[in-house]
MDAnalysis code that builds the backbone (N, CA, C; Angstrom):
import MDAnalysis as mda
import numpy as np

u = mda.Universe.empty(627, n_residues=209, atom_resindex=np.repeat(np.arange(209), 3), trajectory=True)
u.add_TopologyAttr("name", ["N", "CA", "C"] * 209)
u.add_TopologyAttr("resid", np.arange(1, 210))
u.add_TopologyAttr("resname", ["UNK", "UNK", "UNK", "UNK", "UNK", "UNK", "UNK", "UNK", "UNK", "UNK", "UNK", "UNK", "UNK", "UNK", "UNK", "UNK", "UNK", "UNK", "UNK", "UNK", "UNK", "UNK", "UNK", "UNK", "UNK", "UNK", "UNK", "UNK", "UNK", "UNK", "UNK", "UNK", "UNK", "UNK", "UNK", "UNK", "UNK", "UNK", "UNK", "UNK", "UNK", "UNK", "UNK", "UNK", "UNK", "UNK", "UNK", "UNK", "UNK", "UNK", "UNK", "UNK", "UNK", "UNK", "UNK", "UNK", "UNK", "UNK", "UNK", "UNK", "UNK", "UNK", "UNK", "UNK", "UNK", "UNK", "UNK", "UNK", "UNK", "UNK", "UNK", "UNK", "UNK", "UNK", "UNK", "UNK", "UNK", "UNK", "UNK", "UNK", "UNK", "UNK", "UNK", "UNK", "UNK", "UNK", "UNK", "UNK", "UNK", "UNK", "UNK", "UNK", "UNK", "UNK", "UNK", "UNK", "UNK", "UNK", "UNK", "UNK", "UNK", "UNK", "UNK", "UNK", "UNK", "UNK", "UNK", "UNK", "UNK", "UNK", "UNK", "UNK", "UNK", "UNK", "UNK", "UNK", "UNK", "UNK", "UNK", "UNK", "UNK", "UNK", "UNK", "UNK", "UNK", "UNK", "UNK", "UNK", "UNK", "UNK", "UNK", "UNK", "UNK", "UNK", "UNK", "UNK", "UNK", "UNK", "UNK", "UNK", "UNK", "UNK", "UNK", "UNK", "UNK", "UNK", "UNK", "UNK", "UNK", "UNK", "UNK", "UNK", "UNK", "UNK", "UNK", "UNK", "UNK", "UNK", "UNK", "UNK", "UNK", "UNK", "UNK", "UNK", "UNK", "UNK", "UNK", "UNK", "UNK", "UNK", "UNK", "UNK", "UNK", "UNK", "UNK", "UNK", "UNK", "UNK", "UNK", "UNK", "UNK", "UNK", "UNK", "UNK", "UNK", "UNK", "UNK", "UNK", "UNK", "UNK", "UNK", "UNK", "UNK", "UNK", "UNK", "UNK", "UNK", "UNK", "UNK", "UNK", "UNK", "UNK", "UNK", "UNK", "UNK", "UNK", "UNK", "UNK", "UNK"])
u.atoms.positions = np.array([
    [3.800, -176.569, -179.588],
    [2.342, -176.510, -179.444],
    [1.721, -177.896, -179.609],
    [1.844, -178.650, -181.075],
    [2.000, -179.949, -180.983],
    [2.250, -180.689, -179.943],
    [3.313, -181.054, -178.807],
    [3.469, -181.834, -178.210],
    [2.542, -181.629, -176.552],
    [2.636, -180.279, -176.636],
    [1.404, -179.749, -175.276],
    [-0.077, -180.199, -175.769],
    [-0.495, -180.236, -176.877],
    [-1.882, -180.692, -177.184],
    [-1.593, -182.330, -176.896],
    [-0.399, -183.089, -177.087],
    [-0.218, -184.479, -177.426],
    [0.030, -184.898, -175.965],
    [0.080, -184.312, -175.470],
    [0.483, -184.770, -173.682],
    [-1.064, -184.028, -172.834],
    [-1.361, -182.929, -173.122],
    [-3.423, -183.108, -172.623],
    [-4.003, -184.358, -173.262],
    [-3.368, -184.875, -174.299],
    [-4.505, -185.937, -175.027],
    [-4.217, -187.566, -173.954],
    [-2.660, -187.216, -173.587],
    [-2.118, -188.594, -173.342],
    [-2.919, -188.614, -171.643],
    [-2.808, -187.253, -170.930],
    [-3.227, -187.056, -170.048],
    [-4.795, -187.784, -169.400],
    [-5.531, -187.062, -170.468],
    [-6.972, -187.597, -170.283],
    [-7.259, -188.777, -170.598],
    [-6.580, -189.256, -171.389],
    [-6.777, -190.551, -171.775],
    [-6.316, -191.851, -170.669],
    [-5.314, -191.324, -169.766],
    [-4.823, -191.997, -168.571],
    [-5.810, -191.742, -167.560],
    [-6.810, -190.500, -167.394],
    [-7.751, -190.510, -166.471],
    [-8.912, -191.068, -166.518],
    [-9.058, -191.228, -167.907],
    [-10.097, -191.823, -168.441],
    [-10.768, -193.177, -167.939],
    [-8.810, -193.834, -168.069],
    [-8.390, -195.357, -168.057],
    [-8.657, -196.198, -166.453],
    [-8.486, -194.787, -165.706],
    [-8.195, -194.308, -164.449],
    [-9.817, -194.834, -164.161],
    [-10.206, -193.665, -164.573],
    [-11.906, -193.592, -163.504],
    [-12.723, -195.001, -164.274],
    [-12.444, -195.360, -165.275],
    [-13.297, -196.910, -165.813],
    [-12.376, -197.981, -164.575],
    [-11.378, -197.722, -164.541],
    [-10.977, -198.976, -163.440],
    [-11.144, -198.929, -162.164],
    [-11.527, -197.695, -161.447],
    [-12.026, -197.778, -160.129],
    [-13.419, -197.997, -159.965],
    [-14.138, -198.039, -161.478],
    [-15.492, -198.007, -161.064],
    [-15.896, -199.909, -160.803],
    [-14.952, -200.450, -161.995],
    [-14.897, -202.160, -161.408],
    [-14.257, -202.203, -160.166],
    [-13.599, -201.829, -160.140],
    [-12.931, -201.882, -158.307],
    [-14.080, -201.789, -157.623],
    [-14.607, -200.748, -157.399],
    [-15.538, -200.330, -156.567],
    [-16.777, -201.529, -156.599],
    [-17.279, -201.772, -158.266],
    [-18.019, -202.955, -157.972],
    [-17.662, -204.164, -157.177],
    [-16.541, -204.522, -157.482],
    [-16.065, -205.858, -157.424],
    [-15.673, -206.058, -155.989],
    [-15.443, -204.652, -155.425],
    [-15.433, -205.033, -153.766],
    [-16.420, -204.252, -152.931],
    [-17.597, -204.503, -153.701],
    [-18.979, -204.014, -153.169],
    [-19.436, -204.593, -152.002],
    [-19.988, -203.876, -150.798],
    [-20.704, -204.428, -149.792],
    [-22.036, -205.402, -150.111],
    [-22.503, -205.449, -151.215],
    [-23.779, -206.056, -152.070],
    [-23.756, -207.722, -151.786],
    [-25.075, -207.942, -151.355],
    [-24.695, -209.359, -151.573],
    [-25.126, -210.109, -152.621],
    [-24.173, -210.352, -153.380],
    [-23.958, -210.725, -154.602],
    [-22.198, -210.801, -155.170],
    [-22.268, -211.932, -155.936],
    [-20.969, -212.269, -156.509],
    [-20.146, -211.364, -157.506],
    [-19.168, -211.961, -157.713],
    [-18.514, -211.115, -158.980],
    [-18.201, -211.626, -160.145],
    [-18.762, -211.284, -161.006],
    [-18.244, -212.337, -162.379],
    [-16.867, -212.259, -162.465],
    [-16.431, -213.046, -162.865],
    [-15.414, -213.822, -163.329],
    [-14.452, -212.866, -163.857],
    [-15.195, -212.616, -165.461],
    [-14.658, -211.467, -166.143],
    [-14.130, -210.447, -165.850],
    [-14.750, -209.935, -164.903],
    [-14.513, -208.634, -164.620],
    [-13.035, -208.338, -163.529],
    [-12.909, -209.541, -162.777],
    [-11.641, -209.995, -161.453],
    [-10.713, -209.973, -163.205],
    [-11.057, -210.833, -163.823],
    [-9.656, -210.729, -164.727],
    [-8.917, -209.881, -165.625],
    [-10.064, -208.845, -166.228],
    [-10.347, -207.809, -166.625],
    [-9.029, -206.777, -165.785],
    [-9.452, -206.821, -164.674],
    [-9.089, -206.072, -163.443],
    [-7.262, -206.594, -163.418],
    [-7.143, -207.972, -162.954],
    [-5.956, -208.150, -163.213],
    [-5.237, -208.240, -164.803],
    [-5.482, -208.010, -166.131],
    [-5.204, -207.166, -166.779],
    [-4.461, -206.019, -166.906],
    [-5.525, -205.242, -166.207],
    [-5.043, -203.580, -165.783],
    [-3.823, -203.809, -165.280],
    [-3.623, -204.617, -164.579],
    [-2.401, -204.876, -163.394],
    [-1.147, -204.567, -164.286],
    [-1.133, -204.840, -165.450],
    [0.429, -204.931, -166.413],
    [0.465, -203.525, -166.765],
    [-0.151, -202.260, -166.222],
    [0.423, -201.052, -166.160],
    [0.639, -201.360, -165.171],
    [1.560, -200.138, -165.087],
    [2.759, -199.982, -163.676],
    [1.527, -198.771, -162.434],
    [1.177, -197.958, -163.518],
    [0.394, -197.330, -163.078],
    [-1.077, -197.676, -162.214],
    [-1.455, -198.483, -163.364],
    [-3.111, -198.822, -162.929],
    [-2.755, -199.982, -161.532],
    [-1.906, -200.524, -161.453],
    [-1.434, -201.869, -160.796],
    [-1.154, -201.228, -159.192],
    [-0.693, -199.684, -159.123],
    [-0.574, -199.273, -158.162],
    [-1.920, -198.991, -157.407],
    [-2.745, -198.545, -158.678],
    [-4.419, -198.279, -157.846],
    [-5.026, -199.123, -157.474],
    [-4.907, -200.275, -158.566],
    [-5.539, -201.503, -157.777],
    [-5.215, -201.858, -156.494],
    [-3.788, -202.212, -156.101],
    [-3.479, -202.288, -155.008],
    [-3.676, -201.702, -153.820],
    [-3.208, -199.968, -154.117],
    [-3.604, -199.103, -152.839],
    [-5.218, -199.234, -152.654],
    [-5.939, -199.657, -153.807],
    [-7.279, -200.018, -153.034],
    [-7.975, -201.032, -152.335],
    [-6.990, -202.376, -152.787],
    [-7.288, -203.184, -151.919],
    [-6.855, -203.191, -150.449],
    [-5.691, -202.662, -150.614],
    [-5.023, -202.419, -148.707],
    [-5.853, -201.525, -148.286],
    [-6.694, -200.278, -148.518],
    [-7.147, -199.505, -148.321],
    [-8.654, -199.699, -147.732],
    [-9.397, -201.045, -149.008],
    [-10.249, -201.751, -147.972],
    [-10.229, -202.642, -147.023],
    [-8.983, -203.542, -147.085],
    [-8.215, -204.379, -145.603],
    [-8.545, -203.574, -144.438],
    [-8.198, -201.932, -144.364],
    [-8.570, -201.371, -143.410],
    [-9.876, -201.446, -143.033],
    [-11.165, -201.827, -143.325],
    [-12.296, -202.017, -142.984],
    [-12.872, -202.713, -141.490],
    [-13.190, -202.464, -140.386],
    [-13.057, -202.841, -139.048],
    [-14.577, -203.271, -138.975],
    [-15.592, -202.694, -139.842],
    [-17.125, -202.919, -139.172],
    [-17.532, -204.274, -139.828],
    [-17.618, -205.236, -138.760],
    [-18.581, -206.262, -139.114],
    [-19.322, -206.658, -140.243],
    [-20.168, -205.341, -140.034],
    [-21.048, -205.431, -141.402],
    [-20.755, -205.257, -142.903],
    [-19.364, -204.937, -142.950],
    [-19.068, -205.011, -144.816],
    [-17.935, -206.220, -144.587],
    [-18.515, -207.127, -144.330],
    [-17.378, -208.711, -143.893],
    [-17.639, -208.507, -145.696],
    [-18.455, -208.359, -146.473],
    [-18.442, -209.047, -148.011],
    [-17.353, -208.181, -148.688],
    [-17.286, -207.252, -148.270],
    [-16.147, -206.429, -149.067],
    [-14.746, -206.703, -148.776],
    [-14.859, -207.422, -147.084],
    [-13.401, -208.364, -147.021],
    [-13.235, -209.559, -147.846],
    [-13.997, -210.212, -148.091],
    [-14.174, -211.438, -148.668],
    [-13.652, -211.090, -150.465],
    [-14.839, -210.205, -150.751],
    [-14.741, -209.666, -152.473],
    [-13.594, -209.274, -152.352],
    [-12.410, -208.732, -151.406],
    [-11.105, -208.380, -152.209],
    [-10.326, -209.576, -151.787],
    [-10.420, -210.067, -150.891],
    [-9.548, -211.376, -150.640],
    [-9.418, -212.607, -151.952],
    [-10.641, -212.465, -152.138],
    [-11.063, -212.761, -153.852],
    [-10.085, -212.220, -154.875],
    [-10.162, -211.066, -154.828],
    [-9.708, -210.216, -156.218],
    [-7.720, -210.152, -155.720],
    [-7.671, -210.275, -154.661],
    [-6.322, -209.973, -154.864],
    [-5.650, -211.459, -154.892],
    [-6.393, -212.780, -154.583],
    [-6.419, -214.240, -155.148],
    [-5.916, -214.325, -157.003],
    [-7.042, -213.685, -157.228],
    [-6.779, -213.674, -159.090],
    [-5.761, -212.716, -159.512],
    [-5.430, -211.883, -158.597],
    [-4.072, -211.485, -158.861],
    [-3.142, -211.691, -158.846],
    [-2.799, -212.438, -158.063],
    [-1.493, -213.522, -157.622],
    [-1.628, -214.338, -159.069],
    [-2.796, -215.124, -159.434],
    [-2.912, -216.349, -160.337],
    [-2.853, -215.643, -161.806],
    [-3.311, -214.439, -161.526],
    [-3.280, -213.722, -163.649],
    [-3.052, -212.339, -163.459],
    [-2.024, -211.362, -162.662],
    [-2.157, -210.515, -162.423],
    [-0.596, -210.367, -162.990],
    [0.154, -208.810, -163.121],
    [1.609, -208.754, -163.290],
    [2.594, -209.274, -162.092],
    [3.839, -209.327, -161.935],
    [4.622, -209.495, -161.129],
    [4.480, -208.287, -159.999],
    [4.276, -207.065, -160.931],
    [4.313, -206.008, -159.729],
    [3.018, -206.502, -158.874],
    [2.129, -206.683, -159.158],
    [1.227, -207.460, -158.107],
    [1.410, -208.124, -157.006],
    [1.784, -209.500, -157.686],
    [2.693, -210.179, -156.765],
    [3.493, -210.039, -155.656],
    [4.809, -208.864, -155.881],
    [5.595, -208.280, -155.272],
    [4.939, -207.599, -154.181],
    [4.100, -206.419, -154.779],
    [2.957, -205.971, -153.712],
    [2.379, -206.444, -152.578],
    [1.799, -207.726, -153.467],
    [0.872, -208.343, -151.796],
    [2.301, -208.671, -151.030],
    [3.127, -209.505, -151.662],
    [3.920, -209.866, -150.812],
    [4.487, -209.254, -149.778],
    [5.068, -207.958, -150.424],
    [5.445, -207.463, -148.958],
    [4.517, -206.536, -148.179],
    [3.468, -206.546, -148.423],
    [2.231, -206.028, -147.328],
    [0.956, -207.674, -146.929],
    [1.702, -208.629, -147.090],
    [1.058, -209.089, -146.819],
    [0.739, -209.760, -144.997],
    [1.358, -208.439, -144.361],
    [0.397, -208.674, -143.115],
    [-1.051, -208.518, -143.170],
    [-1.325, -207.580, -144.211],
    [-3.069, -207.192, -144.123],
    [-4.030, -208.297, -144.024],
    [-3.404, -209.224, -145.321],
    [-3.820, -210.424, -145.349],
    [-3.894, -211.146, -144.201],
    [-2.990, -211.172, -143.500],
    [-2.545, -212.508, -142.151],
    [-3.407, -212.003, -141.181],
    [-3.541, -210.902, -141.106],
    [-4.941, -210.496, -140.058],
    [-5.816, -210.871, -139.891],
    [-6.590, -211.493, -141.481],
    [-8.009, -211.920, -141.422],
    [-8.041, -213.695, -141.467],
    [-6.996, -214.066, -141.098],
    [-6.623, -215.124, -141.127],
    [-7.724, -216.164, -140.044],
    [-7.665, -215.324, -138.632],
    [-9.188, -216.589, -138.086],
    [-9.564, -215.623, -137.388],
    [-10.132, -214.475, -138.446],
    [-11.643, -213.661, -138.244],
    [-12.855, -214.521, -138.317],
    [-13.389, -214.097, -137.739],
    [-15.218, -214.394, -137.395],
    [-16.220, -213.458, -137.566],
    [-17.152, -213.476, -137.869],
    [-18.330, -212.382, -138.081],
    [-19.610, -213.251, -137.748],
    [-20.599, -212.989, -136.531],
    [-21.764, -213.619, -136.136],
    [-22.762, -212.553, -137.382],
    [-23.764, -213.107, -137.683],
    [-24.407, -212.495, -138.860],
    [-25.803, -212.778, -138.053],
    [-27.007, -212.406, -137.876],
    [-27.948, -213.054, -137.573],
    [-27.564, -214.588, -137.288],
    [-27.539, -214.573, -136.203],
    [-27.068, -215.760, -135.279],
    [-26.026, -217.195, -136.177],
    [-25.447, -216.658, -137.379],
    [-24.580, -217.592, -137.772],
    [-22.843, -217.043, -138.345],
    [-22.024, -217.770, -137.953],
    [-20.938, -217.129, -138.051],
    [-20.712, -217.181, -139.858],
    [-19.862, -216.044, -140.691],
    [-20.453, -215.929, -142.096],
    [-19.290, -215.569, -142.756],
    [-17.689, -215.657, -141.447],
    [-16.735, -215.653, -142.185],
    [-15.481, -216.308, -142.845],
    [-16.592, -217.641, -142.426],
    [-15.821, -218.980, -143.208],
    [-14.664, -218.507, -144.532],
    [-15.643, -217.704, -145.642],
    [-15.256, -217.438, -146.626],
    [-13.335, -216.799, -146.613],
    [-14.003, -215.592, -145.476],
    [-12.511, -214.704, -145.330],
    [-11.461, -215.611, -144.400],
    [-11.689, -216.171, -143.836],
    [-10.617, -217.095, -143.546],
    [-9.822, -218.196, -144.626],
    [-10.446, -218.802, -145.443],
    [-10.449, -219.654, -146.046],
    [-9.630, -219.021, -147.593],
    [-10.241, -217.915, -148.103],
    [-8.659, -216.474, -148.621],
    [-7.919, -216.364, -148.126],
    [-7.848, -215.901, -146.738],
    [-6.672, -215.190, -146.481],
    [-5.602, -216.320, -146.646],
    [-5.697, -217.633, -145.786],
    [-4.889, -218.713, -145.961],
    [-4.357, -218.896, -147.193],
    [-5.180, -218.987, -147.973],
    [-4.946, -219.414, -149.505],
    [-3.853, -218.185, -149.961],
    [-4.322, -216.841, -149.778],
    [-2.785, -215.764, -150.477],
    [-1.678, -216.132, -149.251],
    [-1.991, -216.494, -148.648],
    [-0.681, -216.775, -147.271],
    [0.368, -217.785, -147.725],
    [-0.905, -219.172, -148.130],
    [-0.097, -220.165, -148.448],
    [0.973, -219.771, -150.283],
    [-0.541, -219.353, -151.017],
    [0.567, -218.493, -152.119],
    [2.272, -217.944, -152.122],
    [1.353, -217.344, -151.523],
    [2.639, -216.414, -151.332],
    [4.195, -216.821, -150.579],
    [4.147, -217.637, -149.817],
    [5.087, -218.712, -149.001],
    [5.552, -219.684, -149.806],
    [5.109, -219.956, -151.107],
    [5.641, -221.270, -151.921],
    [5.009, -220.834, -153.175],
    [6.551, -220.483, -153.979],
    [6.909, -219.944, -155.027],
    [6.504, -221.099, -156.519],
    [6.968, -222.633, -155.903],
    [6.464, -223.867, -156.697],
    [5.165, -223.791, -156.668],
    [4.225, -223.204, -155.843],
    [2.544, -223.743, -155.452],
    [2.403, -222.799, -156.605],
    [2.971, -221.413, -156.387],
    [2.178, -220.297, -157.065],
    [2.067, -220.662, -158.396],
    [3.405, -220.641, -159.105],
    [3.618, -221.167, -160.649],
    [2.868, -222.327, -161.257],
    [2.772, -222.799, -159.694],
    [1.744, -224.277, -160.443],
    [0.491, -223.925, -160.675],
    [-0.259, -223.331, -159.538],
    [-1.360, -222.593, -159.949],
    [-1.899, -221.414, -160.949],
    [-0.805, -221.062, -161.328],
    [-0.459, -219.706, -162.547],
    [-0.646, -220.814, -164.039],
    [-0.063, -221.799, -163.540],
    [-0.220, -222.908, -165.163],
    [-1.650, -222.977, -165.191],
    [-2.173, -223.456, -163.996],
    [-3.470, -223.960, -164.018],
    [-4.617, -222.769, -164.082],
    [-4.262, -221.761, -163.956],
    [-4.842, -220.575, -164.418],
    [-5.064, -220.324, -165.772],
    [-3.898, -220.610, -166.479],
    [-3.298, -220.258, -167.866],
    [-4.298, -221.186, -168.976],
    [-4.534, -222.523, -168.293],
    [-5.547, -223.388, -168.716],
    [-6.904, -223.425, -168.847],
    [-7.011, -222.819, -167.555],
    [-8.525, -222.297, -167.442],
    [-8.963, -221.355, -168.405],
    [-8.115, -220.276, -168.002],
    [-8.233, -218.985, -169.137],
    [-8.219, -219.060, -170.770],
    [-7.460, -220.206, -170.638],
    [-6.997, -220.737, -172.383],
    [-8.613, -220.994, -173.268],
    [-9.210, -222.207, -171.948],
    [-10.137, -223.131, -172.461],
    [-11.233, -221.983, -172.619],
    [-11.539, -220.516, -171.779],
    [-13.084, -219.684, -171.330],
    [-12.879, -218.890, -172.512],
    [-11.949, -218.318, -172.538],
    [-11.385, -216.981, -173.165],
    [-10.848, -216.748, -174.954],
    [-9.604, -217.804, -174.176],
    [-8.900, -217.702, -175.243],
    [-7.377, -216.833, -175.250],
    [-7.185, -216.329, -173.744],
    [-6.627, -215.658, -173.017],
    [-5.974, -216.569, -171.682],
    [-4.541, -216.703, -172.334],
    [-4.202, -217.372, -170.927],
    [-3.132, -216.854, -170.650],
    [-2.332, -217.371, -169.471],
    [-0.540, -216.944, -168.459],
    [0.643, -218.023, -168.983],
    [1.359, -216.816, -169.132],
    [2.841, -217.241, -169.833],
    [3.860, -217.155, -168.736],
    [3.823, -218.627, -168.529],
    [4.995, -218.653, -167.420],
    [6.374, -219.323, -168.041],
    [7.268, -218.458, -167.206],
    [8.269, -218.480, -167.622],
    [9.066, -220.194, -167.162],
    [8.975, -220.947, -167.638],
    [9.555, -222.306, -166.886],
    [10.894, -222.535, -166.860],
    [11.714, -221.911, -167.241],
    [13.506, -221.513, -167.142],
    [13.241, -221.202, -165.627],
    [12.881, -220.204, -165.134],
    [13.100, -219.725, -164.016],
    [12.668, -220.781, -162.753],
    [13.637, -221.116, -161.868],
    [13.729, -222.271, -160.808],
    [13.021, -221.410, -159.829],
    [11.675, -221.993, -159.495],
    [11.228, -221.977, -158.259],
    [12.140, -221.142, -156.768],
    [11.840, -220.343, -156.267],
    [12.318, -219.732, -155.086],
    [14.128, -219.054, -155.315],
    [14.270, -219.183, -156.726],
    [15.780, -218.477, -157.145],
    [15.172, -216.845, -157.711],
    [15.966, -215.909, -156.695],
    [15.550, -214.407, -157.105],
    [13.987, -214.103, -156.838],
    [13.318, -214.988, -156.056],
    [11.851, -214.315, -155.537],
    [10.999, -215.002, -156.626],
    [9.317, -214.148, -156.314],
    [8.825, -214.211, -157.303],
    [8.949, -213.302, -158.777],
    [9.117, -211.982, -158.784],
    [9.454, -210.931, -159.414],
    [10.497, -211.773, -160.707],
    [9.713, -211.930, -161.993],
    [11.477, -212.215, -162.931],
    [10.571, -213.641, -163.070],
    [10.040, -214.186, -162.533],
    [9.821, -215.927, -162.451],
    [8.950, -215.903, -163.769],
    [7.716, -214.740, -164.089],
    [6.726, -215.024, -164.945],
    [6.497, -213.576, -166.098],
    [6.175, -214.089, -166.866],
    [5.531, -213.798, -167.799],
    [4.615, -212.604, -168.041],
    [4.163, -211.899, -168.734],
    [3.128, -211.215, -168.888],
    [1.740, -212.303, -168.989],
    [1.057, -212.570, -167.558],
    [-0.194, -213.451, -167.825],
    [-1.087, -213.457, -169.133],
    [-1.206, -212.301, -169.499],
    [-2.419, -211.786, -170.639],
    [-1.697, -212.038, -171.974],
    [-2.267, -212.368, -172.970],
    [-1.491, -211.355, -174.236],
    [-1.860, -210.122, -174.223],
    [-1.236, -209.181, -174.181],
    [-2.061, -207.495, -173.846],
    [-2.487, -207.356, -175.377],
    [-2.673, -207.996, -176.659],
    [-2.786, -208.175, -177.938],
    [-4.533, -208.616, -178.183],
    [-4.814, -209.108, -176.970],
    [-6.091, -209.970, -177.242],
    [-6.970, -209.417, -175.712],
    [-7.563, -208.316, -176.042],
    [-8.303, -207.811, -175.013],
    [-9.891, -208.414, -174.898],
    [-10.314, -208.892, -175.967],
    [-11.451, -209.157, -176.286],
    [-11.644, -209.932, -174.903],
    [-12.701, -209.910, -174.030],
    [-13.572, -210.392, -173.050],
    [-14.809, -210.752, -172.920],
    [-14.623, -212.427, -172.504],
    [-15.713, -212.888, -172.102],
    [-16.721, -213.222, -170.665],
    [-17.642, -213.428, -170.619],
    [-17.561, -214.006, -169.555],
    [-19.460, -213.825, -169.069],
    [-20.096, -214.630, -168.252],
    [-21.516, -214.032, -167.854],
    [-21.437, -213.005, -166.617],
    [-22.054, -211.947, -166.764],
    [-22.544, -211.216, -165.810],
    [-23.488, -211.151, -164.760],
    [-24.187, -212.443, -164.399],
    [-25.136, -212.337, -163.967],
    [-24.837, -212.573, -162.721],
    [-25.469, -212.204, -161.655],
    [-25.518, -211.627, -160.328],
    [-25.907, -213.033, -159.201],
    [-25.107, -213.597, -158.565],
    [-25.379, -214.443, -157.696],
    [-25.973, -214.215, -156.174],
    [-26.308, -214.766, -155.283],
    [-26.240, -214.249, -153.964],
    [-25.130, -214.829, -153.153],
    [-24.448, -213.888, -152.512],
    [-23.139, -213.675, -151.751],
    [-23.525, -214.139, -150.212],
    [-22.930, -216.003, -150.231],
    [-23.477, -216.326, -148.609],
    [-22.277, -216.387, -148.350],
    [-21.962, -215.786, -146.909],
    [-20.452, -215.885, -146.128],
    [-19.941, -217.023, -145.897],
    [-21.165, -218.050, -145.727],
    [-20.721, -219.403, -145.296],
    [-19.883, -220.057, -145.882],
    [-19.784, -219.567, -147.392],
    [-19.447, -220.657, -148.044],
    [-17.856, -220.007, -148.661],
    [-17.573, -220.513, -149.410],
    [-16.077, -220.034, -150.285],
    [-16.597, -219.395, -151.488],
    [-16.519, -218.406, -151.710],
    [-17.081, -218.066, -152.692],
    [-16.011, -218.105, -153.808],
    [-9.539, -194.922, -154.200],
    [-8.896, -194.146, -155.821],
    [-8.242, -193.599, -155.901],
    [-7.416, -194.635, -156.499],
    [-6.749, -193.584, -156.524],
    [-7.159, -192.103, -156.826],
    [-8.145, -191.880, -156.883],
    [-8.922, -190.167, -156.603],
    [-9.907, -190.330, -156.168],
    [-10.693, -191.835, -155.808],
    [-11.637, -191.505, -154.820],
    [-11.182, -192.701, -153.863],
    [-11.918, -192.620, -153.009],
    [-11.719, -193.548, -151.731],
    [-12.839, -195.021, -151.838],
    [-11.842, -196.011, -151.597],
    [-12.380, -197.162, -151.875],
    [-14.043, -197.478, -150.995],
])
């Protein structure tokens, strides 16, 4: 009886975990024009070091890749973004992920979007390259994972533990790094405040992205 009450508890508590992380998803690759704090992309890659949550994140970003209409170019951009900080502070299963779906990525590679007479998808080109080039050079990534680790060190207090034994392009990326986070030190910082989202520039898993 005990262990059926202890597995409804473990249950809800995974759905719980569940519906708070699609609801940043959902922000963070909002059609809105407006930015994404900081916090919240890292927050997000966090989640990533379940095996579980790491799968939702993902199936939701491929899920908005599928997006064809013009008019939510920002929601291509906002995940091209978010799956960027995943590569740089996200788990290995991440990593692994984009990698081998990363045709989605190579698609938006020299997209265009005319916006009121100016083209506005500088931004999504200028991602996609960047997880392309990632992902193709195993030395770039780790280097940028340090330089992540620094950043995060200096904002937070929260930085990426890379593994530096492991030689560049020996056995993939998978095995090369670290748990980015301390999963020990959840405490989060960061400002929330709301920018405006110009294209020009560089900026559910139970429900549907």
């Amino acid at each position: 009886m005990w262990n059926k009450v202890k597995n409804v508890a473990q249950t809800a508590k995974i759905g719980k975990s569940t519906s708070a992380l699609e609801g940043q998803l959902k922000e963070a690759t909002g059609p809105e024009n407006w930015g994404v704090p900081n916090s919240m992309l890292h927050s997000i890659a966090l989640a990533s070091h379940d095996d579980n949550e790491s799968d939702v994140i993902l199936n939701w970003c491929f899920e908005v890749l599928k997006e064809k209409r013009d008019k939510f170019w920002r929601r291509i951009q906002k995940t091209l973004t978010l799956m960027e900080t995943l590569l740089k502070h996200g788990s290995d299963r991440c990593i692994e992920g984009i990698r081998r779906e990363l045709w989605r990525v190579q698609q938006w590679r020299e997209h265009r979007v005319m916006e009121e007479g100016r083209e506005v998808a500088g931004g999504i080109r200028h991602k996609a390259n960047a997880i392309v080039d990632l992902c193709g050079d195993p030395a770039m990534l780790i280097q940028e994972r340090e330089k992540a680790q620094g950043l995060a060190q200096k904002m937070t207090g929260i930085g990426t533990s890379i593994d530096k034994e492991a030689a560049p392009g020996q056995g993939g990326i998978q095995g090369a790094f670290k748990s980015p986070f301390d999963k020990r030190s959840s405490k989060k910082h960061g400002s929330r405040s709301r920018q405006g989202f110009d294209g020009s520039s560089t900026p559910n898993s139970g429900q549907s992205p």
